[in-house]
C-alpha positions as CSV (number, residue, x, y, z in Angstrom):
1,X,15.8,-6.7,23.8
2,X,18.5,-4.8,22.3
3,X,18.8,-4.3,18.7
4,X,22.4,-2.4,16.8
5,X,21.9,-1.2,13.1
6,X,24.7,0.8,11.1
7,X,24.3,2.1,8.5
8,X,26.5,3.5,5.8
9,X,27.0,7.5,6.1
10,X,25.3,8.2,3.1
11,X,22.1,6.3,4.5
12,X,22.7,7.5,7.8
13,X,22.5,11.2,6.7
14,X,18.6,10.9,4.6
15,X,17.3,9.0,7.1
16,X,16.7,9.8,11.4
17,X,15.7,6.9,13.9
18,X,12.4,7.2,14.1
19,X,11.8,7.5,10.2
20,X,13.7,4.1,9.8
21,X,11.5,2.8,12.6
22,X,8.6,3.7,11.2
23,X,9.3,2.6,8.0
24,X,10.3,-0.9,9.0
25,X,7.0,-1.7,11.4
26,X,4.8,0.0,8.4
27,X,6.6,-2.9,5.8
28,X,5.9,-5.5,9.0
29,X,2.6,-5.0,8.8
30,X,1.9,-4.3,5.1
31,X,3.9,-8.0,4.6
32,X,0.7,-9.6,7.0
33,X,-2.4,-7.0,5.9
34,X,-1.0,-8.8,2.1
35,X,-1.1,-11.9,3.7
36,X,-4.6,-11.3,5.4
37,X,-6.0,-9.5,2.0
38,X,-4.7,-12.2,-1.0
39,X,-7.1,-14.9,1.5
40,X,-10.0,-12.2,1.9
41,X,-9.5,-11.7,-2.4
42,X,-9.5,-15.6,-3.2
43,X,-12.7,-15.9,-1.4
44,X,-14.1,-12.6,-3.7
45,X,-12.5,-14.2,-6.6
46,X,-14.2,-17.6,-5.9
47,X,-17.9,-15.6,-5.6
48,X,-17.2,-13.6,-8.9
49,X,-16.6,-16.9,-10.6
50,X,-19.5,-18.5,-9.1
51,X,-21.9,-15.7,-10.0
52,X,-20.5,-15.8,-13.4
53,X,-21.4,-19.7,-13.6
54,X,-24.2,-20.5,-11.8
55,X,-25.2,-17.5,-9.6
56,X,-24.7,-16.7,-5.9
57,X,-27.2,-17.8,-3.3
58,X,-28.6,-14.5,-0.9
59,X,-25.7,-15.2,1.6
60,X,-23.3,-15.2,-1.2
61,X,-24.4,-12.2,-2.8
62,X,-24.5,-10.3,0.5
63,X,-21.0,-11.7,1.1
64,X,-19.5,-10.6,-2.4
65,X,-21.2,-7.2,-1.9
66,X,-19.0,-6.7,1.4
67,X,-16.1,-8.6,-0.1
68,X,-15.9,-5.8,-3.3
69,X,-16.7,-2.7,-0.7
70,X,-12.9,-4.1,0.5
71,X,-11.4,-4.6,-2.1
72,X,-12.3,-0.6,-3.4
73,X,-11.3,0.4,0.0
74,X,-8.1,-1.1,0.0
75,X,-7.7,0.1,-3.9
76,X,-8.6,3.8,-3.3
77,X,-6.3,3.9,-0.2
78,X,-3.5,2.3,-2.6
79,X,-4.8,4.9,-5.2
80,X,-3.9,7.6,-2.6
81,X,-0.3,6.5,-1.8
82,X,0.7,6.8,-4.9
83,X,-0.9,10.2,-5.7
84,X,1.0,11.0,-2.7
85,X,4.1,9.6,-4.2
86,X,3.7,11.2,-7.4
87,X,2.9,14.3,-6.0
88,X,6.2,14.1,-4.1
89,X,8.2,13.5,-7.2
90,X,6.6,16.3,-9.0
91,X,7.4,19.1,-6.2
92,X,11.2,17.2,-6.9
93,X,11.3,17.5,-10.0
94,X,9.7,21.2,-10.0
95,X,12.4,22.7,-7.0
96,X,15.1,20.7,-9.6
97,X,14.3,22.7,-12.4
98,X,13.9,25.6,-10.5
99,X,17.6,25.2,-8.9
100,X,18.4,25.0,-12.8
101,X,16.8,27.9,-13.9
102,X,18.5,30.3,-11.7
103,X,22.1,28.7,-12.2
C-alpha cells in the first residue's frame, strides 16, 4: 500500500518523515490503549463503589488492589509526559529570553 501526504511548507520544514510517522502510530495506539483503559477504569470504578456500599468479597478486593496498581501506573507515566513537556517549554522559554538578553 501506498500512502501521499503534503504538507504545507511551513509544516514540512518542523517536521521529518519519520517524526510524523511516529507521531501518527503513537496517537493510533493511545486512541485504543484509551479505549482498552476507560473499560479496565469502569470495572475499578464499579469496585470502589461497591466497597464504599457494601464491601468487596476476597476476589474483589484482590481485583481492585490490581485494578488501582493500573491506574497509578498509567497516572505516573501520564505524570512523566508532561514533566517532560513542561520541561521542554521551560528550556524554550529560557534559550528565548536568553536570545533577548543579548539583542
Amino acid at each position: 500500500m501506498s500512502v501521499t501526504i503534503t504538507l504545507p511548507e511551513p509544516l514540512a520544514g518542523r517536521l521529518s518523515l519519520p517524526d510524523l510517522a511516529a507521531d501518527l502510530l503513537a496517537r493510533a495506539l493511545d486512541e485504543t490503549g484509551d479505549a482498552i483503559w476507560y473499560e479496565v477504569n469502569q470495572r475499578r470504578l464499579v469496585l470502589l463503589l461497591k466497597s464504599a456500599k457494601n464491601g468487596l468479597t476476597s476476589r474483589e478486593a484482590h481485583e481492585l488492589q490490581e485494578l488501582q496498581t493500573l491506574a497509578d501506573q498509567r497516572l505516573e507515566a501520564l505524570d512523566a509526559e508532561r514533566l517532560s513537556e513542561v520541561g521542554r517549554m521551560e528550556r524554550e522559554v529560557n534559550a528565548a529570553l536568553h536570545a533577548t538578553e543579548e539583542r
